[in-house]
N, C-alpha and C positions, 0 to 999 in steps of 0.2 A: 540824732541823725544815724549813727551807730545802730540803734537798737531797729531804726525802718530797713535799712538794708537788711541786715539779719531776716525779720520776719519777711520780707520779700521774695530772699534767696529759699526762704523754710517753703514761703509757699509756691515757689519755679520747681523747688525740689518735689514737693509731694504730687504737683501737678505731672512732672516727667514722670514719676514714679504709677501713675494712676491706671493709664493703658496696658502697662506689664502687669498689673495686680488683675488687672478685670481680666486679662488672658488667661492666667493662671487659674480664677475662677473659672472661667467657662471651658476649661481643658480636665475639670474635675468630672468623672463619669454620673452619671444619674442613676440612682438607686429604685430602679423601678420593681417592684413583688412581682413575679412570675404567675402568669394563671395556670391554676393546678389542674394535669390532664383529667379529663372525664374517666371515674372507674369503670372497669373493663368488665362487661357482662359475666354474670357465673357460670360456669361450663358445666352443664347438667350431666350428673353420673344417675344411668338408668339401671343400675347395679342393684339388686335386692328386692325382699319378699314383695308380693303386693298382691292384694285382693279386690273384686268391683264388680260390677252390675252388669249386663248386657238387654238390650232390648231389640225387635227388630221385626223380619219380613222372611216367609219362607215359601217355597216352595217343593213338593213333593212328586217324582215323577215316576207314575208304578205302571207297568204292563206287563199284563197277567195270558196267560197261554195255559190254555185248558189240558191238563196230562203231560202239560210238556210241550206240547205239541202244536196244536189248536191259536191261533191269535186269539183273543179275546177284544183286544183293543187296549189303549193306555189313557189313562187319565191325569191330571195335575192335583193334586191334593195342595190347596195353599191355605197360608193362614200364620197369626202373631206368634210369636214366640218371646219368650222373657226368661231369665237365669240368673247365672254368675260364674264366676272364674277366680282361681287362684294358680300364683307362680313363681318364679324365679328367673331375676335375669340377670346375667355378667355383661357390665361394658368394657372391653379393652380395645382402646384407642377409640377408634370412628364404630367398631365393629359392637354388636347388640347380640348375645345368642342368649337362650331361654327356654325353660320348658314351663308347662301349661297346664291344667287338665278344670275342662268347663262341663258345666251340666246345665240343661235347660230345657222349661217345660215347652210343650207346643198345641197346634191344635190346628194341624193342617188337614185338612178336609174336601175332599173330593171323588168323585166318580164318572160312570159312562155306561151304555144300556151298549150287552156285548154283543159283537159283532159276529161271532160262533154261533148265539142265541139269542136273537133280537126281545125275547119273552124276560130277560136275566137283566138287572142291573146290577155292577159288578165294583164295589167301592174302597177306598184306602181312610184310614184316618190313622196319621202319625202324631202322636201322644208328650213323645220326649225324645230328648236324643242327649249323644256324652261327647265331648270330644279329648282326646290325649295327644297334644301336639309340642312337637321342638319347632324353635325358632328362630331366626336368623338376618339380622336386620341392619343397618345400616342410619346411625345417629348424625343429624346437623344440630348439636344442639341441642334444641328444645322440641325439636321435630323427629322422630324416630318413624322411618320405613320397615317394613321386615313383611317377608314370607314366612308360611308354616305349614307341617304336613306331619302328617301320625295315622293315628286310628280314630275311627269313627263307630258308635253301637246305635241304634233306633228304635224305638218301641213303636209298634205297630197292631193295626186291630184290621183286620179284612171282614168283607161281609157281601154276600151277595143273599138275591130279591128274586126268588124267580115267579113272573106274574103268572105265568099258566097252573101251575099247581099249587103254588100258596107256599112252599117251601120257604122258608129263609135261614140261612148259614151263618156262622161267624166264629173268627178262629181269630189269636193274639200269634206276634211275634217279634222275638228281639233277634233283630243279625247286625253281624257286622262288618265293617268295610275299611276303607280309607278315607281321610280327609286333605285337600292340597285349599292353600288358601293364602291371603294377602291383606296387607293392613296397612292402619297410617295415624302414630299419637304425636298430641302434644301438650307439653308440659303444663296444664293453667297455673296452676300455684306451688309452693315450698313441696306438695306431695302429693297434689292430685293431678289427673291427667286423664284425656278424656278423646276418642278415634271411632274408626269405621272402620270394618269387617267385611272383606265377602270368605264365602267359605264352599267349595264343593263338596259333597258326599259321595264316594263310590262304593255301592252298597253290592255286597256278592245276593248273588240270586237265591228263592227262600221255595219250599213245596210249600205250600197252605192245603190241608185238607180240610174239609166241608161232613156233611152227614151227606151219606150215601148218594141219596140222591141226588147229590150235587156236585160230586166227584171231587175230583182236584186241580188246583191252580200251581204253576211254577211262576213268580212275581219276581220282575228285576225291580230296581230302584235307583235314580237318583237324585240328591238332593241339592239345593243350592236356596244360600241365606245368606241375606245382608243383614249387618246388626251395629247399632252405637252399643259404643263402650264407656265406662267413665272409672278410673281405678285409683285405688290409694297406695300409697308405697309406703312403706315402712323404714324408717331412717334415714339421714342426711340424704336429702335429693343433688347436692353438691358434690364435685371430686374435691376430693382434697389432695 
């Protein structure tokens, strides 16, 4: 009899006892793993040397004035171009600044039957051209804006037709001007990078002499070329 009450009281006791215990478990915190934030994009440094390709679209705007003086009339000499570039750029902070200097060949091609001498056709063909330009730009990133302006050289070939006498002329020249321009890269991989160009030409005015009988030209010029780009950089494309 003794020994039933005992286990009775054992088991009133662990029954009282049961609800404080399960409290105490459910009052234990849950050890849940944290999800790890996503890493954070690399912040492109557009910092240093880089070399690359260019190809594109040009156009050439020549009007020629006989002695100076005389209209002749102006013509568009257009046509492909293709080259290349090398440079240096510093990034600090957001800001991009950079110099440049591109060479590239051409083959822009045009004329007009002058307006002085309806007998004379009077023509431009630009060959190549240079540019040396600073720059100055403006980084999101992996997106780099910027303007540019310097100096500009062009090679050049003139040639005039004149049908009445059978004469024809032809004379070479290089001048040079200024270039103002604007652009837009972006980063594809660890060190390449790949934009568009446009570019103006302000070319100072040139004499062109001819054989006698054909006098002479004073020729203004302006030019204007759009071009892709695709370049490689040299070294960590990352800030560190």
């Amino acid at each position: 009899m003794k020994k039933i009450l005992v286990l009775t009281a054992s088991i009133g006791a662990l029954g009282a006892a049961a609800p404080s215990f399960g409290a105490d478990l459910a009052e234990q915190p849950v050890n849940v793993k944290a999800v790890p934030l996503p890493a954070a994009a690399p912040i492109i440094d557009w910092s240093g040397y880089y070399i690359g390709v260019n190809g594109g679209w040009g156009t050439s705007r020549n009007c020629w004035d006989f002695n100076g003086v005389t209209s002749e009339g102006c013509h568009d000499s257009a046509g492909g171009t293709f080259g290349g570039q090398i440079g240096y750029r510093w990034h600090i902070f957001n800001m991009v600044y950079g110099v440049e200097g591109q060479g590239n060949w051409a083959d822009f091609k045009g004329s007009n039957v002058s307006t002085a001498f309806p007998a004379d056709t009077i023509g431009t063909t630009t060959d190549a051209f240079g540019l040396l330009t600073g720059h100055i730009g403006y980084a999101f990133n992996s997106v780099l804006l910027y303007g540019k302006g310097g100096a500009a050289v062009t090679s050049n070939t003139y040639h005039v037709n004149a049908a009445a006498t059978g004469a024809d002329g032809k004379n070479d020249d290089v001048r040079w001007g200024g270039v103002l321009g604007a652009g837009a890269e972006v980063s594809l991989t660890p060190n390449w990078s790949a934009g568009v160009e446009y570019n103006h030409l302000f070319m100072q005015r040139s004499n062109i002499s001819f054989p006698a009988a054909l006098g002479a030209d004073r020729v203004h010029q302006d030019v204007d070329l759009i071009t892709a780009r695709l370049n490689y950089k040299f070294g960590s494309p990352f800030a560190r």
